[in-house]
C-alpha positions as YAML, in Angstrom:
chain: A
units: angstrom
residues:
- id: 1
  name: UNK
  ca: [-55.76, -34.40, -78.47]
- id: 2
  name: UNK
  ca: [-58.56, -32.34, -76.58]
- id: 3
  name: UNK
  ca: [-60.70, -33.71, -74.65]
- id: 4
  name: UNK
  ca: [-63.97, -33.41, -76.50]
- id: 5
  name: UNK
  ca: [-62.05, -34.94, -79.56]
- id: 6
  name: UNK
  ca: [-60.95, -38.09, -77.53]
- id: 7
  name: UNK
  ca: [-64.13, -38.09, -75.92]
- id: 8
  name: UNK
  ca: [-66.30, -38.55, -78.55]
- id: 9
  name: UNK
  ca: [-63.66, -41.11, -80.82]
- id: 10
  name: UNK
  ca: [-63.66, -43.33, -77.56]
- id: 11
  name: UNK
  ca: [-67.52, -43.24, -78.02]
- id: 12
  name: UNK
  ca: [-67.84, -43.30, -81.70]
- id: 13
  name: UNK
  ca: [-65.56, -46.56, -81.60]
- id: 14
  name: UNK
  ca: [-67.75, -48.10, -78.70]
- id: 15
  name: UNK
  ca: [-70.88, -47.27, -80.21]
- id: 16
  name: UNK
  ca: [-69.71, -47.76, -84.18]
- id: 17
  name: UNK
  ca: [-74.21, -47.96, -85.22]
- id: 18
  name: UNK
  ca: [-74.14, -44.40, -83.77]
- id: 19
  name: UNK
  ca: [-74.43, -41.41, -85.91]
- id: 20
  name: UNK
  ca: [-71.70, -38.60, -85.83]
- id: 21
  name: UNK
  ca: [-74.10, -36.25, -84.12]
- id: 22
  name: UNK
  ca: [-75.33, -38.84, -81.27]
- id: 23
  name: UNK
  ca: [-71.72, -39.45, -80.60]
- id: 24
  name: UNK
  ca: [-71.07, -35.88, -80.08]
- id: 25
  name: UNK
  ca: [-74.22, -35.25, -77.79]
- id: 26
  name: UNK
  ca: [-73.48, -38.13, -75.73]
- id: 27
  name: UNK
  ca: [-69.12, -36.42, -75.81]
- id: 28
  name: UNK
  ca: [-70.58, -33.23, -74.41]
- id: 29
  name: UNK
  ca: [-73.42, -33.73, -71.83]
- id: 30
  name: UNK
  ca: [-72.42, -32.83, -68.49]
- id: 31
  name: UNK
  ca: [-69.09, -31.82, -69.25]
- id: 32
  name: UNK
  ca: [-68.96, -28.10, -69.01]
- id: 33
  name: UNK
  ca: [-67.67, -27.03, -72.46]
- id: 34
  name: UNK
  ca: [-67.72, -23.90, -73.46]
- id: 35
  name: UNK
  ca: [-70.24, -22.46, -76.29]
- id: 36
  name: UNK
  ca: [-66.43, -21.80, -78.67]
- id: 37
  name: UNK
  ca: [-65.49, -25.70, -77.60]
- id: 38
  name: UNK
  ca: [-68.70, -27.04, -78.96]
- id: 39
  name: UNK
  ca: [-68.91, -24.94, -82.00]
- id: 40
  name: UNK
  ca: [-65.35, -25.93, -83.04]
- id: 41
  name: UNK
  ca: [-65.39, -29.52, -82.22]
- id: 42
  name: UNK
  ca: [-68.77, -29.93, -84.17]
- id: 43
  name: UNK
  ca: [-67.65, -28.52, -87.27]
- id: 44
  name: UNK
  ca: [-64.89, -30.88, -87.00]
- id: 45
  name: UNK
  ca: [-66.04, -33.89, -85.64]
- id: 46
  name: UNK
  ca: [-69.80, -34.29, -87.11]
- id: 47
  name: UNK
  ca: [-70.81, -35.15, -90.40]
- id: 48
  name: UNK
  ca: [-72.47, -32.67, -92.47]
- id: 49
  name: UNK
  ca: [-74.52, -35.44, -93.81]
- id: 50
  name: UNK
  ca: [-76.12, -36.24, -90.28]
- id: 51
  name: UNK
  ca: [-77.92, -33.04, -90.13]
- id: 52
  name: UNK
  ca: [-79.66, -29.91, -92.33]
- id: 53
  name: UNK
  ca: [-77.47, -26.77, -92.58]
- id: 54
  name: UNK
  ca: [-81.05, -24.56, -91.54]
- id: 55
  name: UNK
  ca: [-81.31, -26.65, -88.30]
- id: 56
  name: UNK
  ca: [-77.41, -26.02, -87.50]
- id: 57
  name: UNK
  ca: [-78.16, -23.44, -84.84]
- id: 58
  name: UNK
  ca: [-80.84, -25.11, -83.00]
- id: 59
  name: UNK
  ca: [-78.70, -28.34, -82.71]
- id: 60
  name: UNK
  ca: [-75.70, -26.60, -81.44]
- id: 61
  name: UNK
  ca: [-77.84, -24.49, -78.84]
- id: 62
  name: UNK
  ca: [-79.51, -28.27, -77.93]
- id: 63
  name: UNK
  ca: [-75.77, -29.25, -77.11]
- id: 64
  name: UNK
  ca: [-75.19, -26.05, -74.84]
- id: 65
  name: UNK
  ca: [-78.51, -26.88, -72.49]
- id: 66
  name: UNK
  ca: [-76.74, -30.65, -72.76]
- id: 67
  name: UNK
  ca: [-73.31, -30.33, -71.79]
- id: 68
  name: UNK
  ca: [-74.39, -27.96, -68.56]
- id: 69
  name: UNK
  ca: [-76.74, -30.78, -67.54]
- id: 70
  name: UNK
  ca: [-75.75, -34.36, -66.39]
- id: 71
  name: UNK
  ca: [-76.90, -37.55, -68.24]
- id: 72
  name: UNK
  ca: [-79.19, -38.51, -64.87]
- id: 73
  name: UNK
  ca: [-80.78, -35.18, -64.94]
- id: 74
  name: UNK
  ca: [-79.69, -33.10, -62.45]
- id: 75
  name: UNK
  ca: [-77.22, -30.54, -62.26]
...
């Protein structure tokens, strides 16, 4: 299993009132995946019923600027 997959199950099992997508913002920030990693992972992992297809790119370029930051802040 990669480790943006087990990442976000571990969370999505700890956090079960989460939504699909808040599970997989909270998998990626600060973890230096790449753009390809994030793409792939979300089409898997998040469901399509947790966002709108028209806002797809902006959410995916919100999880970018995420996983290159750290959850205090700083880089």
């Amino acid at each position: 299993m990669k480790s943006l997959e087990r990442r976000y199950k571990n969370i999505a099992q700890k956090y079960t009132g989460w939504g699909s997508y808040i599970c997989f913002a909270k998998a990626v920030t600060g973890q230096h995946f790449s753009r390809r990693a994030i793409q792939h992972w979300f089409n898997k992992l998040v469901d399509k019923n947790d966002y709108c297809k028209s806002d797809k790119a902006q959410l995916l370029k919100h999880l970018e600027s995420l996983t290159k930051s750290t959850e205090d802040g700083t880089e």
